[in-house]
Each structure stands twice: as C-alpha cells, then as structure tokens.
C-alpha positions in Angstrom: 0.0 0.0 0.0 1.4 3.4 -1.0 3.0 6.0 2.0 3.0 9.5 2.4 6.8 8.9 1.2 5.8 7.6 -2.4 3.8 11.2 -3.2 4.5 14.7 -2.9 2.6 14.8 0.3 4.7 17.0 2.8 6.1 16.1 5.7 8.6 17.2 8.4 12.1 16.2 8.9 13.5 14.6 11.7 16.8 16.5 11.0 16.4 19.5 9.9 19.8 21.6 8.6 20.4 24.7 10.4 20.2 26.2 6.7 16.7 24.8 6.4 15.7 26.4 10.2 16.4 29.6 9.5 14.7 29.6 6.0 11.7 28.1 6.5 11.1 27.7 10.2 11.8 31.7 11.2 9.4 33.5 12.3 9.2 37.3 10.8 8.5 40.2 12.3 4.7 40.2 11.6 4.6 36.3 12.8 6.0 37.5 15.7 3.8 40.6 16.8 0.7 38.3 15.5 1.5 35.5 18.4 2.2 38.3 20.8 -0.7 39.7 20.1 -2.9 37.0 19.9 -1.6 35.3 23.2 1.0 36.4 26.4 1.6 33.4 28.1 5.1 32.0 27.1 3.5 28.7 26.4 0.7 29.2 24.3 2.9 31.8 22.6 5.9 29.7 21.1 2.8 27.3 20.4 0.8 29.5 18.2 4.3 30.2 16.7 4.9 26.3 15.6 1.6 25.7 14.7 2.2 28.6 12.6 5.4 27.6 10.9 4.6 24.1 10.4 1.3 25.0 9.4 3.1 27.4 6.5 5.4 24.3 6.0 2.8 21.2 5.4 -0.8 23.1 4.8 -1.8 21.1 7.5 -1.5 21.0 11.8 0.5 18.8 13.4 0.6 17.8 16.9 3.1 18.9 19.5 4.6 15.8 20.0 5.3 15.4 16.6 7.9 18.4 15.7 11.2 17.6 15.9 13.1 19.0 19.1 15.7 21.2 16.5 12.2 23.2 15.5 11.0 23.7 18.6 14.4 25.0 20.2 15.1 27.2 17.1 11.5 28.4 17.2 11.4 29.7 20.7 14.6 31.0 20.5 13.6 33.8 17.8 10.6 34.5 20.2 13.4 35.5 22.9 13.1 32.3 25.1 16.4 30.3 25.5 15.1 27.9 26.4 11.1 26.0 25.8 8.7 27.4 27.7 7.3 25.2 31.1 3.8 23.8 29.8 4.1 23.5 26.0 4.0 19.8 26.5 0.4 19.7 27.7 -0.2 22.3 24.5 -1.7 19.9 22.6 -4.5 19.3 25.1 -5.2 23.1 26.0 -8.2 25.0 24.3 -5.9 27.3 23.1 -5.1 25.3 20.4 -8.5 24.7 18.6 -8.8 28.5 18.4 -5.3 29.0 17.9 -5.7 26.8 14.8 -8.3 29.4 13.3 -5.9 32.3 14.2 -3.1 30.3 11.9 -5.7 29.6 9.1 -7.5 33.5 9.0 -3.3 34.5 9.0 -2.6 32.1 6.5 -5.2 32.8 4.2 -6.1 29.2 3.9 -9.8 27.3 4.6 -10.1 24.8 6.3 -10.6 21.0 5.2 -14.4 20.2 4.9 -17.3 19.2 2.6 -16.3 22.2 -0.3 -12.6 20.6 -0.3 -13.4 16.7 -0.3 -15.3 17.4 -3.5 -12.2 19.3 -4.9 -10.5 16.2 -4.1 -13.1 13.9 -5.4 -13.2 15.7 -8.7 -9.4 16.0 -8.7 -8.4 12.5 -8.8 -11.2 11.2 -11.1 -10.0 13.4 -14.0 -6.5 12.5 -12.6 -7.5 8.6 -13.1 -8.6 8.7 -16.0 -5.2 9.2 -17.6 -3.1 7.6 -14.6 -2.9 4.6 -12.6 -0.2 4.7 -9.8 -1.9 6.0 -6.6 0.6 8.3 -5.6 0.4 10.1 -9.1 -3.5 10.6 -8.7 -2.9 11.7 -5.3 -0.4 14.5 -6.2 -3.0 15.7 -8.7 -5.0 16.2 -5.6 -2.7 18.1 -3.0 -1.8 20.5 -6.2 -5.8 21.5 -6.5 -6.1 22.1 -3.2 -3.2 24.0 -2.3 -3.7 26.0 -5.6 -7.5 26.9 -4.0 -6.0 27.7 -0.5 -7.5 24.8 0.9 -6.2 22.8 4.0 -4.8 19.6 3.6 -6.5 16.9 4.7 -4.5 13.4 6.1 -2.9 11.5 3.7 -4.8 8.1 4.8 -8.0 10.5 3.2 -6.1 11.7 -0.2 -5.6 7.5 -0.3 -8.9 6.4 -0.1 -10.5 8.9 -2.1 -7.8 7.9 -4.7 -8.2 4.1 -4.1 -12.2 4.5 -4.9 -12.1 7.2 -7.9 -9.6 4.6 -9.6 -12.0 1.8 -9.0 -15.0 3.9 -10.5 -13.0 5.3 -13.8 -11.8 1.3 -14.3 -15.4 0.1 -13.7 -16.6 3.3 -16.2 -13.5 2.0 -19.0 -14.7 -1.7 -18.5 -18.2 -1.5 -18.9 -17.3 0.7 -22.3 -15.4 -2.0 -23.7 -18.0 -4.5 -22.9 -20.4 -2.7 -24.7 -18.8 -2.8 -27.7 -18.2 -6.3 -27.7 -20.7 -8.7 -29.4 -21.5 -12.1 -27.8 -18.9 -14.0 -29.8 -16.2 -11.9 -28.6 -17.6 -12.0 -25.6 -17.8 -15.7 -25.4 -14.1 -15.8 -26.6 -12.7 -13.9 -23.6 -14.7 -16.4 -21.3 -12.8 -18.9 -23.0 -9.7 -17.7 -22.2 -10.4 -16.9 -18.5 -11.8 -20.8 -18.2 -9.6 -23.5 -17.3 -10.5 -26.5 -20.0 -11.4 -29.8 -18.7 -8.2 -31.8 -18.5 -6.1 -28.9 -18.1 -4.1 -27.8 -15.0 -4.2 -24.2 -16.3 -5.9 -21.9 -17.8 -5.2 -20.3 -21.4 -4.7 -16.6 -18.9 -2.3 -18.5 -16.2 -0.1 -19.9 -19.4 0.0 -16.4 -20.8 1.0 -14.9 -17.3 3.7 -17.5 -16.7 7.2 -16.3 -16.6 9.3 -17.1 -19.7 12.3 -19.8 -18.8 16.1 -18.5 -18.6 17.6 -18.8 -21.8 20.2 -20.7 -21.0 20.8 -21.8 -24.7 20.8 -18.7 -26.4 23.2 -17.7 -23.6 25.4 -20.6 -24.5 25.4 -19.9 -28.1 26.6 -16.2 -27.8 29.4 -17.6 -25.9 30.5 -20.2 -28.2 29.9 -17.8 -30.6 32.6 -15.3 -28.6 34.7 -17.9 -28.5 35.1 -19.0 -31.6 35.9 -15.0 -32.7 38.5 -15.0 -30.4 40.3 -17.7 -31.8 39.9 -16.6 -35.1 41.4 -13.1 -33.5 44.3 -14.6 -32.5 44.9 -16.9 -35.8 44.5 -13.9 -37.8 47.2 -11.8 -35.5 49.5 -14.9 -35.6 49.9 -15.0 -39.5 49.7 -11.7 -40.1 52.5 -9.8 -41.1 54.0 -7.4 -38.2 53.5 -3.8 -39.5 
C-alpha cells in the first residue's frame, strides 16, 4: 500500500539543517507581533508560533509531540526564550489550540478541510484517473488542486482512499465501455480464455502470465559464438605480417 513517502505529500524532517531552520522555520517580524498579540503566556505563545510555521510548511496541523526538538528550540529562540517554555507539552490538550488553529488559518489565508474541499479532491483524482494509474500520481493531482484553492490539507490516509475509490469507478466506467462494444462471440471468446478447459491444470490466462524460462541456450550460443571469434582473432594476429 502506497505512504505519504511515495507522493508529494509534505512532511517534516526529523533533522532538519540549520540552513533549512532559518529559511523556512523563522518566524518574521509580523509572525512575531501576530503571536504576541494574539496570546501572552510563554507557552501558548511559542505554540501558536509552531503551529504557525509548520502549518506554513505542510498546509496542514500537526501535533506537539510530533515536531522535531531542533524546531521547537530554534522556534522559541527567535521568540526570545532560551530555552522552551514550562507547559508547551500539555499544548496539545489546551483549548488554546482549537482557536489558535483558526488564528493560523485566517493569518494564512487558507480554509479549512471540509465538505467544499473533499469534492475538490473527489473531482481532482477522477480526472487524474482517468489518464493515470499509480496511486501516488493521482494523489499529487490532488494536493496540487487544493493548495492551488488555499485549501487545508486533509491526512494523507483520506487523499488514499479517495484515490483508491475514484480509480476503481473510472476502471469500472473504462470496463463497462469495452463491454459494450463487444458482441457475444467476442464476448464468449474472452470467457474462454479466463476458463480452465477440462483436462487442463491451467488456464489459457495462467499460461500467458507464466514467466518465460532462462535462456540458458541462447546464452550458451553467444558464448561459443565469442569464443570462436577469439580464436579466429588470435589466428589472424599470428599470421599476419608485423606492421
């Protein structure tokens, strides 16, 4: 089954480079004043602030526990605290962080994942499967349409089932196509081969799956055949005059 690893899905690092914290993971002036603003309890502040960044980073929340420790030190750093705050390990459980997630979506300019954005999805990856068939490939077709309409991203285990089932239905769609065309000779022929005949171990469909053997002959041959150019090689230098 495919991962968030096989598509384009974002995710975070477990080690980020101190290059890649200070481009993407700095907070701004603006980002600052907003999550002084917004909150004054140490805390809750560098919390809003990594919801924030990550948020900016993925297009979706993650949870506390699940950004790396070089994040969160760099992070509440730039908000003047050397070192993490007391309490932003129970910031996951506060109520701050419900309606600091709204704060971070209304800054972001994004929407948030709901019933408009599942049909973008839906509609996304059945044109996408109709010219595609790796999962992964309709699924990037997906995340592109939704970050291009400022959408939230919704998990990946979502973006794979809605993938998984508009595949099905566009195979299903193709299938019942072909079968329409098909009169009831044809039809009867393509039975045939699916049928394993009386007598038979195997099917005329299992025979044409099968593996084709090792050619170990046609192996053998091109090296007799090397061989015997060799030694005509060497005849050839042996009689030849030295130049």
């Amino acid at each position: 089954m495919p991962s968030a690893s096989d598509s384009a899905y974002p995710r975070l690092k477990a080690n980020p480079s101190a290059t890649e914290l200070g481009e993407i993971y700095t907070p701004n002036i603006c980002e600052l004043v907003f999550a002084a603003e917004s909150t004054r309890k140490p805390a809750l502040q560098v919390g809003l602030l990594l919801l924030l960044k990550t948020f900016q980073r993925l297009g979706y929340f993650v949870r506390y526990a699940e950004i790396p420790a070089a994040i969160i030190s760099h992070i509440a750093r730039c908000a003047d605290y050397p070192d993490v705050p007391k309490g932003l390990d129970t910031y996951d459980a506060s109520a701050a962080r419900a309606r600091h997630m709204t704060l971070v979506r209304n800054f972001v300019g994004v929407t948030a994942y709901g019933y408009a954005a599942r049909k973008i999805v839906v509609d996304a990856s059945l044109q996408a499967a109709r010219t595609r068939d790796d999962l992964p490939d309709i699924i990037n077709v997906a995340l592109e349409e939704l970050a291009r309409q400022r959408y939230e991203l919704p998990g990946f285990s979502t973006l794979l089932k809605i993938a998984r089932a508009a595949r099905s239905r566009v195979n299903r769609e193709y299938r019942a196509r072909i079968c329409e065309t098909l009169d009831a000779t044809a039809k009867q022929k393509l039975f045939a081969i699916l049928t394993r005949p009386s007598g038979e171990p195997r099917s005329l469909w299992d025979k044409v799956k099968r593996e084709p053997k090792r050619p170990f002959q046609a192996r053998r041959i091109c090296s007799i055949t090397c061989a015997g150019y060799r030694n005509a090689a060497l005849k050839i230098s042996a009689i030849a005059p030295a130049v």
